[in-house]
C-alpha positions in Angstrom: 7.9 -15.7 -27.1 7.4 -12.2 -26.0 10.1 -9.3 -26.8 9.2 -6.5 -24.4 12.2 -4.7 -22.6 11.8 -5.5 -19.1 12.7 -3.1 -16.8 13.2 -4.8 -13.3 12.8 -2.2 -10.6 14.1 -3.1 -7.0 14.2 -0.4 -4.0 16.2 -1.2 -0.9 18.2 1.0 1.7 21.8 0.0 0.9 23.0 -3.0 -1.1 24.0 -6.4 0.7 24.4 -10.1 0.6 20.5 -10.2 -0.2 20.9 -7.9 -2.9 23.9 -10.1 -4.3 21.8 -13.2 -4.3 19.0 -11.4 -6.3 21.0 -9.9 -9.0 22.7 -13.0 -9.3 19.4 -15.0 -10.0 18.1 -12.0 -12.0 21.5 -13.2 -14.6 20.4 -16.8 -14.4 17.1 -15.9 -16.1 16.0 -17.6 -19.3 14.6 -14.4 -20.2 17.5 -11.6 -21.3 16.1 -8.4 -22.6 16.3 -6.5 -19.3 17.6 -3.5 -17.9 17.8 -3.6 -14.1 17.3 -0.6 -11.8 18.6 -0.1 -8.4 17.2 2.8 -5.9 19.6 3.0 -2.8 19.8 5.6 -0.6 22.9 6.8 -1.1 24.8 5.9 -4.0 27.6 3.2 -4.3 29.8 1.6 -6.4 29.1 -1.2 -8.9 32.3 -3.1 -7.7 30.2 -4.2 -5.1 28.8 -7.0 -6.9 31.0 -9.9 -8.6 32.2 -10.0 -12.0 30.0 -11.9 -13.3 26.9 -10.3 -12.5 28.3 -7.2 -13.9 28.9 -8.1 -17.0 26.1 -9.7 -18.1 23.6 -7.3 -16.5 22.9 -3.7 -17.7 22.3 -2.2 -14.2 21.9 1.3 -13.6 21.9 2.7 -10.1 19.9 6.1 -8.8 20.0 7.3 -5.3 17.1 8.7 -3.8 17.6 9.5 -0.3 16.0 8.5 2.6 12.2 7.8 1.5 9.4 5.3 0.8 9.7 2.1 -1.4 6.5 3.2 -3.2 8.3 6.6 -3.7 11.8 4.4 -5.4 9.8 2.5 -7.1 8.2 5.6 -9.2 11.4 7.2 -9.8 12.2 4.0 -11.5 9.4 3.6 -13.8 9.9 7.1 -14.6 13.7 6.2 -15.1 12.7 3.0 -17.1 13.0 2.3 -20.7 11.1 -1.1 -20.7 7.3 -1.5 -21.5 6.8 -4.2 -18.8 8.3 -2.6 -15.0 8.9 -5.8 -13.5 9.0 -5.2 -9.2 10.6 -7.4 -6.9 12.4 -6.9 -3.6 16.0 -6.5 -2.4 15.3 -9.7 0.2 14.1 -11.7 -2.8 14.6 -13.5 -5.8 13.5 -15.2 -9.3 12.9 -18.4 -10.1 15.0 -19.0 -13.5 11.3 -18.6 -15.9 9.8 -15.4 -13.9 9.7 -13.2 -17.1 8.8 -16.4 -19.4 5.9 -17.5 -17.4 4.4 -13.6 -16.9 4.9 -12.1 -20.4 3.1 -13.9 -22.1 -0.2 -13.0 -20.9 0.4 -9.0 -22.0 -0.3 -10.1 -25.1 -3.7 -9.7 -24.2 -4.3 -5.6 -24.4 -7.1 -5.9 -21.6 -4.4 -7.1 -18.7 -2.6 -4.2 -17.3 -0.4 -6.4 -14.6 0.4 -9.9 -13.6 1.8 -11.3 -9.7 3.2 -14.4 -8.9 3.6 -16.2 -5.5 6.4 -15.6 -2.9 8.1 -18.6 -2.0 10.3 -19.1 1.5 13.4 -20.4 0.2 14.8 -23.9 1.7 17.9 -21.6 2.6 15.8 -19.8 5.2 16.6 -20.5 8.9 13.8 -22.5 11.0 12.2 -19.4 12.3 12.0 -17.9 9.3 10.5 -20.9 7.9 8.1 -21.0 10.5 7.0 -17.6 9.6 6.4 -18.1 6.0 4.0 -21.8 7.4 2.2 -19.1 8.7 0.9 -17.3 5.6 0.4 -21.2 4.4 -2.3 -21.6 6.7 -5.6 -22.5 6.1 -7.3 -19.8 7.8 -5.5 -17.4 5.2 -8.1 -19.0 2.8 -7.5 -17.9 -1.3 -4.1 -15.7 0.0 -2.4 -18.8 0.5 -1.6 -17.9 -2.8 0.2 -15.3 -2.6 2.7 -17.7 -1.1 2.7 -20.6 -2.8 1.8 -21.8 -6.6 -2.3 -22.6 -6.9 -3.2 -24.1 -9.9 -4.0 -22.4 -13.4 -4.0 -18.7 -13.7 -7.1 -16.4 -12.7 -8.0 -12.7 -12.2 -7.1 -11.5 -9.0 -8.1 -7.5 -7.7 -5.0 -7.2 -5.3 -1.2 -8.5 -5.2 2.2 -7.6 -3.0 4.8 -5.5 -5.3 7.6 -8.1 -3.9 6.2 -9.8 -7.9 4.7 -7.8 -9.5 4.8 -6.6 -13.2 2.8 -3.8 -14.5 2.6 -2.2 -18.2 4.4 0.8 -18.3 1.3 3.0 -19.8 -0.7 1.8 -17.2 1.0 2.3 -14.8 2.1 6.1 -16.2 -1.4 6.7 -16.9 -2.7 6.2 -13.6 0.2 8.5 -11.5 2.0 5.5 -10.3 2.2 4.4 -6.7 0.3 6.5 -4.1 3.1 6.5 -1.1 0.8 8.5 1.5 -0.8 5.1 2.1 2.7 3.0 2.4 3.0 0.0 2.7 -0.7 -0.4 1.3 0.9 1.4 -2.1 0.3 -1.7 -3.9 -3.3 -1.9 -2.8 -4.1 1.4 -3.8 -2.2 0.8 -7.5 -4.4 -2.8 -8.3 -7.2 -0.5 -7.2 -6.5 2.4 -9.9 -6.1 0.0 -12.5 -9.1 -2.0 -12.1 -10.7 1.4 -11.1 -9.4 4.0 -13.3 -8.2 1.9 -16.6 -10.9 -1.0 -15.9 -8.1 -3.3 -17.2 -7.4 -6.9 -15.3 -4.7 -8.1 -12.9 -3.8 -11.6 -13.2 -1.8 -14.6 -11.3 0.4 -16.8 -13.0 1.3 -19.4 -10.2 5.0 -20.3 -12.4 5.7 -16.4 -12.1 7.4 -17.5 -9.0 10.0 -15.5 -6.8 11.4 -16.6 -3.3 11.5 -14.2 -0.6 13.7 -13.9 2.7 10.7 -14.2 5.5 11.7 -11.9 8.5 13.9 -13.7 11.5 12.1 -13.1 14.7 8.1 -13.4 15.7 8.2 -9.5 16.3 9.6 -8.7 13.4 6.7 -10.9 11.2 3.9 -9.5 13.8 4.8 -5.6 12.6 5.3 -6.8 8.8 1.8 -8.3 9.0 -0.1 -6.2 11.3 1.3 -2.7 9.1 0.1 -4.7 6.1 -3.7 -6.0 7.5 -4.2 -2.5 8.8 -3.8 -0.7 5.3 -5.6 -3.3 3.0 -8.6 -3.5 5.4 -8.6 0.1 5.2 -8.7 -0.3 1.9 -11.5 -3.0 2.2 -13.7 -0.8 4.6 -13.4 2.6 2.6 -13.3 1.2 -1.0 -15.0 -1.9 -0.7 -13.4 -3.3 -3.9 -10.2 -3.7 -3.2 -7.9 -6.0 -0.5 -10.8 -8.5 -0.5 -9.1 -10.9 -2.6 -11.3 -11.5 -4.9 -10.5 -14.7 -6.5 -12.0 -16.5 -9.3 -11.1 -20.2 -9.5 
């Protein structure tokens, strides 16, 4: 069993019942040698969450004004003690062996990150259900994993920061998330590290978090039309990146 500090880095605007839900599953993990950071806006008081949570949680809370995620996200690593930055979202949540199932494979020097798929919960509403049977669709190909477990574990070349764990020295030594190209930050990281450290980013399909889809068919439109348009910039201009490269 792996004994990394893990430091579990989650941006948001200002905390609500999403955030609750998350930190509450974030206790429930098998896994216990955390440290969890939360990047606000404006700060707020730790009272906000229940007892519980509280005290069995080290959490540690830094406002950062009004900016990106990708911008949170690298005042957190910088902010971190852990070697493995594990990123999730204020709108998700772990499934109880998220840090068991990813760890281990950082034993292996030549792996720089690890995703995992983003499940709709079965508390979602029917709409957003119906959003999240969209990205299960067959013409999304390969990225239906993104969404749902595939089997065995393989190298992928690009994955959402919703899960996503990264090695702290990799991610250091390549200057973090570049927020000019928000929300195609995580893009442009899985490119550095393949690019830059020429290390591997791999999916574990039992790394699994479940994530809030959005409620309406505009909403999921803008999510998914911002996203497309930055990764196929990225697969235009780079042509090694956003491609999803796949090997089963």
């Amino acid at each position: 069993m792996p004994d990394q500090l893990v430091s579990i880095i989650i941006p948001f605007q200002g905390p609500g019942d999403y955030l609750r839900e998350t930190l509450q599953h974030i206790s429930d993990l098998e896994y216990q040698r955390l440290e969890i950071i939360l990047l606000p806006d404006a700060f707020f008081d730790l009272d906000f969450f229940p007892a519980n949570i509280r005290a069995r949680l080290t959490l540690q809370v830094i406002s950062t004004g009004e900016v990106s995620p990708a911008i949170k996200r690298d005042v957190g690593a910088e902010k971190s003690q852990g070697e493995i930055l594990a990123f999730i979202d204020d709108d998700a949540y772990p499934d109880s062996y998220w840090l068991d199932k990813a760890l281990p494979h950082f034993s292996n020097p030549d792996i720089a990150a690890v995703g995992g798929p983003q499940i709709t919960p079965e508390s979602d509403s029917f709409r957003q259900k119906v959003s999240g049977a969209v990205f299960l669709s067959p013409l999304n190909g390969k990225a239906v994993c993104r969404y749902w477990p595939c089997a065995g574990s393989f190298e992928v070349d690009d994955w959402p920061s919703v899960n996503l764990l990264v090695r702290k020295q990799d991610f250091l030594q390549i200057g973090g998330f570049d927020s000019q190209y928000w929300p195609g930050e995580d893009t442009k990281l899985c490119l550095d590290i393949a690019d830059k450290l020429g290390k591997k980013i791999i999916y574990e399909p039992q790394a699994k978090v479940y994530h809030h889809r959005r409620t309406g068919i505009g909403k999921h439109i803008k999510q998914i039309g911002n996203y497309g348009l930055h990764r196929g910039y990225f697969a235009k201009m780079e042509n090694k990146s956003s491609l999803l490269n796949i090997q089963l």
